[in-house]
C-alpha angles and dihedrals in degrees: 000000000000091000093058088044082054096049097039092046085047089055092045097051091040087058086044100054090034113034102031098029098031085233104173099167141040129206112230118178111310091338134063116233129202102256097240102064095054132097130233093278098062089039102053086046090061097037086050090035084056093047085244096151113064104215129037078241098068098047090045092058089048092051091045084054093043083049091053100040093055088054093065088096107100088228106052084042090064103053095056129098088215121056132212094254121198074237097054098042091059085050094054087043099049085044088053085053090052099044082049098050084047088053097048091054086060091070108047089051081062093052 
């Protein structure tokens, strides 16, 4: 569940930066990467660096969904004090769907 929040958090912010800012490149460290071959890091930096989400609360929730995406990896799981709990992973999920119904407000307000 979080993976496909992840991935659908990384698509929508891809359209956003592409398609609505004409965003082509992404700074990523000291070098600048096509946009499309970047991951939702990188992704989330520029669209937070560009002011794209209109309260601290959505970007919260969509950091919240990048930090437990990035904990999918066995590895990295075991290590932490607090699982990915079937429970925690439907409240980062339902938080992604707030933050999103917040955002898409945004836009209507523009048009």
């Amino acid at each position: 569940m979080v993976s496909l929040t992840g991935t659908l958090l990384e698509s929508l912010i891809l359209a956003d930066l592409y398609y609505r800012r004409k965003v082509e490149t992404v700074v990523r460290g000291k070098e600048t990467q096509d946009i499309f071959t970047v991951e939702l890091g990188p992704l989330l930096k520029e669209a937070i660096a560009r002011s794209v989400f209109p309260a601290d609360s959505v970007r919260v929730a969509f950091e919240l969904v990048h930090i437990f995406r990035n904990r999918l990896h066995p590895g990295n799981e075991i290590k932490q004090t607090y699982k990915l709990v079937p429970r925690v992973a439907w409240t980062v999920r339902v938080v992604f769907e707030h933050a999103l119904v917040d955002w898409s407000k945004s836009f209507s307000e523009k048009s």
